[in-house]
C-alpha positions as CSV (number, residue, x, y, z in Angstrom):
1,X,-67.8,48.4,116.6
2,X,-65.9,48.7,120.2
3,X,-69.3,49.5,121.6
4,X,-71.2,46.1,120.9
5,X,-71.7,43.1,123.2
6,X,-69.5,40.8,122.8
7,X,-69.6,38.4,125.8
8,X,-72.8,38.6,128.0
9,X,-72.7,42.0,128.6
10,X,-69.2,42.7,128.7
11,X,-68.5,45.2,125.5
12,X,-65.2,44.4,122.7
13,X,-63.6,47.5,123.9
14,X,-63.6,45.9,128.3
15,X,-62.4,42.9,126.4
16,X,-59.9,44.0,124.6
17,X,-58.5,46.4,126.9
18,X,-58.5,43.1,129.3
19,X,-56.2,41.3,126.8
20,X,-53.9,44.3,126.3
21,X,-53.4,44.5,129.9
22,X,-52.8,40.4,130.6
23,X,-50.1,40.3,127.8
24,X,-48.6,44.1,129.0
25,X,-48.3,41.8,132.4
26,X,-47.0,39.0,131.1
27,X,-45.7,37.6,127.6
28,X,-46.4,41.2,125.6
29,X,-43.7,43.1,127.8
30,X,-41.5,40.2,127.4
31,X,-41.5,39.9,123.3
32,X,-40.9,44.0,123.9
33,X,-37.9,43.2,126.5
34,X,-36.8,40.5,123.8
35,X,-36.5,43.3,120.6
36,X,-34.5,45.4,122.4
37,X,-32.3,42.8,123.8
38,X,-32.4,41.6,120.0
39,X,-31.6,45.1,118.7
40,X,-28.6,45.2,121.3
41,X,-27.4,42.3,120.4
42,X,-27.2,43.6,117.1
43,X,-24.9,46.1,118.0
44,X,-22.4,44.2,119.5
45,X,-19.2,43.3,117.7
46,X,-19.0,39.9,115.7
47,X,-21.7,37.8,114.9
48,X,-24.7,36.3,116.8
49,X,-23.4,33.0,117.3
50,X,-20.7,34.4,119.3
51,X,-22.8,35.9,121.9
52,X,-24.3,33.8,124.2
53,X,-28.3,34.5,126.5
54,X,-28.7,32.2,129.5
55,X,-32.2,31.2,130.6
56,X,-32.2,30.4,134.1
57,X,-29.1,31.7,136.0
58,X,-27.9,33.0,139.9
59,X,-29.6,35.2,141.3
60,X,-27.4,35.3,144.5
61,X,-23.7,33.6,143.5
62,X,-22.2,32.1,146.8
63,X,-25.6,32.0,148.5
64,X,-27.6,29.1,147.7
65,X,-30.3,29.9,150.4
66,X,-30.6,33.0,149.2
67,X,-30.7,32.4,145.8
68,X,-33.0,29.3,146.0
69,X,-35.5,32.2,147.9
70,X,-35.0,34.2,145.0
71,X,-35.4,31.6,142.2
72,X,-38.9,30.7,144.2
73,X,-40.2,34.4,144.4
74,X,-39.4,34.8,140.8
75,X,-41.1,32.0,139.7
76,X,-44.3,32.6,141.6
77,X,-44.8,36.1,140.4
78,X,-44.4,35.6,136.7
79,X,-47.7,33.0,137.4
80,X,-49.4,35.4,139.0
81,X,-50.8,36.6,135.3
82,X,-52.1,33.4,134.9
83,X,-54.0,34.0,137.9
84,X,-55.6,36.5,136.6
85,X,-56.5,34.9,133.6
86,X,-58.4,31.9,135.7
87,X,-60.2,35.0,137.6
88,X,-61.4,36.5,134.1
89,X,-62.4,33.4,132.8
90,X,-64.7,33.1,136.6
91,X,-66.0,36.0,136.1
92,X,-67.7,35.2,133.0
93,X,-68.6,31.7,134.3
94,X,-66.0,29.9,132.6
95,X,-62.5,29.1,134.6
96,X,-59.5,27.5,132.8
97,X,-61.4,24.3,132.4
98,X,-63.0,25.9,129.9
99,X,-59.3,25.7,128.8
100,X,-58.7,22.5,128.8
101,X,-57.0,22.9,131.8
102,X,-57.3,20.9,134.1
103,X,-56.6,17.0,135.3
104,X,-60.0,15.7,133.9
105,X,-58.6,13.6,131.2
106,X,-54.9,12.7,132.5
107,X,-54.0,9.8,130.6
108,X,-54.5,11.0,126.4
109,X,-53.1,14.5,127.9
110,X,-49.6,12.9,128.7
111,X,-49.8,10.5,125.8
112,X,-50.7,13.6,123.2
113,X,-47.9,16.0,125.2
114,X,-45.3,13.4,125.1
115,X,-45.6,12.8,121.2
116,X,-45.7,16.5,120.5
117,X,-42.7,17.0,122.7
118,X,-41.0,14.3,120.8
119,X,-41.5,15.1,117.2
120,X,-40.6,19.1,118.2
121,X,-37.8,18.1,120.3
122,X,-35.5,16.3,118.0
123,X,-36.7,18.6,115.0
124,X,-35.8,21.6,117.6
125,X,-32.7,21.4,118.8
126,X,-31.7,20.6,114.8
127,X,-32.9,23.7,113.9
128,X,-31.1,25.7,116.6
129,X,-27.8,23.8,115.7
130,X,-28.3,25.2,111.9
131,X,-29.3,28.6,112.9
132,X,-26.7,28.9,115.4
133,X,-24.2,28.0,112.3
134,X,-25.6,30.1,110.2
135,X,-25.2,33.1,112.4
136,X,-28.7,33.9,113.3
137,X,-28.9,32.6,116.4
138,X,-26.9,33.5,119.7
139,X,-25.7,30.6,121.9
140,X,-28.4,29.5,124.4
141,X,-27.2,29.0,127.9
142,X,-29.9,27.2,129.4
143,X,-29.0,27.0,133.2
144,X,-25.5,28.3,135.0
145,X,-27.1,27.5,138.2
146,X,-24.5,26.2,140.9
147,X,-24.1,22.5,141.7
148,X,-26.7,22.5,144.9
149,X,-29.1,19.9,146.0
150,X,-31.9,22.1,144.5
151,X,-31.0,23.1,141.1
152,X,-32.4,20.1,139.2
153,X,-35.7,20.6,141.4
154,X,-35.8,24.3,140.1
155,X,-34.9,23.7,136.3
156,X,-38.0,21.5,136.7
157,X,-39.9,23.9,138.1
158,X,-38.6,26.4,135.7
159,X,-40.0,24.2,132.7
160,X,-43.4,23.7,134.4
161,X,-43.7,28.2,135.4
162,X,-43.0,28.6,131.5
163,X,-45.0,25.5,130.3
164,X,-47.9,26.6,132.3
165,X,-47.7,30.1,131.7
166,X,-46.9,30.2,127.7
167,X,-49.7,27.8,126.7
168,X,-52.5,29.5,128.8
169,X,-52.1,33.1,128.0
170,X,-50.5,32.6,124.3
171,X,-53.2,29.2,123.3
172,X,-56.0,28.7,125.3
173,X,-57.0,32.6,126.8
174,X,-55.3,34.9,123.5
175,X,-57.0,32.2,121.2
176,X,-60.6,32.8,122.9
177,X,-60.3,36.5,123.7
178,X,-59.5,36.9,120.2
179,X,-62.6,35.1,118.9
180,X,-64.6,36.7,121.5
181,X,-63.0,40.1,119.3
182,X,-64.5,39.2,116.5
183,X,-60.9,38.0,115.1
184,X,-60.7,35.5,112.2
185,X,-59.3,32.1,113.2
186,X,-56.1,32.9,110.7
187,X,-55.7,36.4,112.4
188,X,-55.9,34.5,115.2
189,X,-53.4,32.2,114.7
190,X,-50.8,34.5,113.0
191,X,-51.1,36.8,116.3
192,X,-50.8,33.7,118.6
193,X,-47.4,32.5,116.7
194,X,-46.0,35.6,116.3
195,X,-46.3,36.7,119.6
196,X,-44.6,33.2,120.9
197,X,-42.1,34.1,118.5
198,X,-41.5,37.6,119.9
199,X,-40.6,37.1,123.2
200,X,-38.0,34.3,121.9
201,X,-36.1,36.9,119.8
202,X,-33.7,37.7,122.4
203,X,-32.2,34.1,121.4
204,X,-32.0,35.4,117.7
205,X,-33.7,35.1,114.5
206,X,-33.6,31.3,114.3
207,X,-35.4,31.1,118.1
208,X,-38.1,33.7,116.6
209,X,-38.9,31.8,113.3
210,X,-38.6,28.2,115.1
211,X,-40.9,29.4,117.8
212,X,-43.5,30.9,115.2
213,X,-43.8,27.9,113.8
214,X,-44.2,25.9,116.9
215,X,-46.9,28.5,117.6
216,X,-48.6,27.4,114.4
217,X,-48.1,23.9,115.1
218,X,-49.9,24.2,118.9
219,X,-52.4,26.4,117.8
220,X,-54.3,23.6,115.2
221,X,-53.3,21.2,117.8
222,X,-55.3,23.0,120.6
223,X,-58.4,23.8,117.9
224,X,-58.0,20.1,117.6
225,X,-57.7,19.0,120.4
226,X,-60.0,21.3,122.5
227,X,-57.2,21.4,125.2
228,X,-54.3,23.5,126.4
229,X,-53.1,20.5,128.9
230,X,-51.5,18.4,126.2
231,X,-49.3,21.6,125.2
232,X,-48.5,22.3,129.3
233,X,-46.9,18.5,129.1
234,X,-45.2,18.9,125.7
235,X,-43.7,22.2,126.6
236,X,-43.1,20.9,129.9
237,X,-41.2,18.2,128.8
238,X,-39.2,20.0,125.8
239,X,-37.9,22.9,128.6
240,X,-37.0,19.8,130.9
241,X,-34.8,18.2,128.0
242,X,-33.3,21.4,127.1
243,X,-32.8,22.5,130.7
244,X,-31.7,19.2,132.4
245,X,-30.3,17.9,129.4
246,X,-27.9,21.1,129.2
247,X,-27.0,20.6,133.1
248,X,-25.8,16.8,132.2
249,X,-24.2,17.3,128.8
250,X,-22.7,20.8,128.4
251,X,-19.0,19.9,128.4
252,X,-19.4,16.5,127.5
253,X,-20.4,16.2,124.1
254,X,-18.9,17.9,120.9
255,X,-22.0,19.2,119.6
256,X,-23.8,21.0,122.1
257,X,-22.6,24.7,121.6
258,X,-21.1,26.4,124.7
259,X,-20.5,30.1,125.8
């Protein structure tokens, strides 16, 4: 019932109003922002793969000051939800230790991101090659930033905003609220993944399903694990490859899809 307890005093209905409102900040309006830029894409003339999204562009062409100010700001308010989150989690005498994270256990956190982040990586950008052929998937632009001193410092800082960010609010704080709900650990899990998926389906079909099951995959990992940290490195590191990687290679090689 939406009246009981569910967390020391705090009722299921102050819960889950609290979880609506983190993911209407935060990942929720982006899946919605994704549909319709899905839907639109849609509507376009010729298929998916001829269409092109780019993840982390200008936001001032011809003013690199200005722009790097801008790519800052940005960054720091789409954290601010994850702010919010460590407040919650205070408030019931938790925090996002209670997470996994934090820098408490370093060493196996690196070692378990960097082996998730390989075994996704290569199976990853496979996929998006496929789905890209296959005409459900646009092409992904992963940085048109301009050749300054600080664009490779920002695509880094890119990575770690949406490493930080996804695994938080999608893994570690949606997975507890939800069992705080009274939410199976499958209902859980599917909701978890799907919503990761949502807010990838501007990219296409193909980014949607791949990222579903990558939510699968971090979600037993996590329960496993106990930790969100590992899945901050390995998502870290994946959005570095893809981001970096793109800035170095786009041009260069004969299989990397461009615009």
């Amino acid at each position: 019932m939406a009246g009981t307890i569910a967390h020391e005093g705090v009722s299921r209905r102050t819960l889950g109003s609290e979880t609506v409102l983190v993911l209407a900040l935060s990942l929720g309006a982006s899946g919605v922002s994704a549909l319709i830029s899905f839907i639109g894409s849609l509507t376009k003339p010729g298929g998916l793969k001829d269409q092109a999204t780019t993840l982390n562009g200008s936001y001032a062409p011809g003013r690199p000051w200005l722009d790097l100010a801008w790519q800052l700001f940005g960054m720091t308010t789409v954290l601010v939800p994850v702010a919010l989150v460590a407040h919650l989690l205070m408030r019931e005498g938790a925090g996002l230790r209670t997470l996994g994270f934090d820098l408490t256990r370093p060493r196996p956190d690196l070692v378990r991101g960097t082996l998730v982040a390989a075994g996704i990586g290569s199976a990853g950008l496979a996929f998006y090659l496929v789905a890209r052929a296959g005409g459900f998937n646009l092409t992904v632009v992963p940085e048109s930033l301009p050749e300054v001193w600080w664009k490779f410092p920002v695509l880094v800082l890119a990575a770690l905003k949406n490493a930080v960010l996804e695994e938080v609010i999608v893994v570690g704080y949606l997975l507890r609220r939800l069992g705080q709900l009274g939410w199976t650990p499958m209902a859980a899990l599917v909701a978890s993944s799907v919503l990761r998926g949502s807010y990838h389906l501007y990219q296409g079909i193909g980014g949607f399903l791949g990222n579903v099951v990558m939510g699968v995959v971090f979600v037993l990992l996590y329960r496993r694990w106990g930790r969100v940290a590992p899945l901050v490195v390995a998502h870290l590191l994946l959005d570095i490859g893809a981001f970096v990687g793109y800035a170095l290679l786009a041009g260069k090689v004969d299989w990397l899809p461009l615009p």
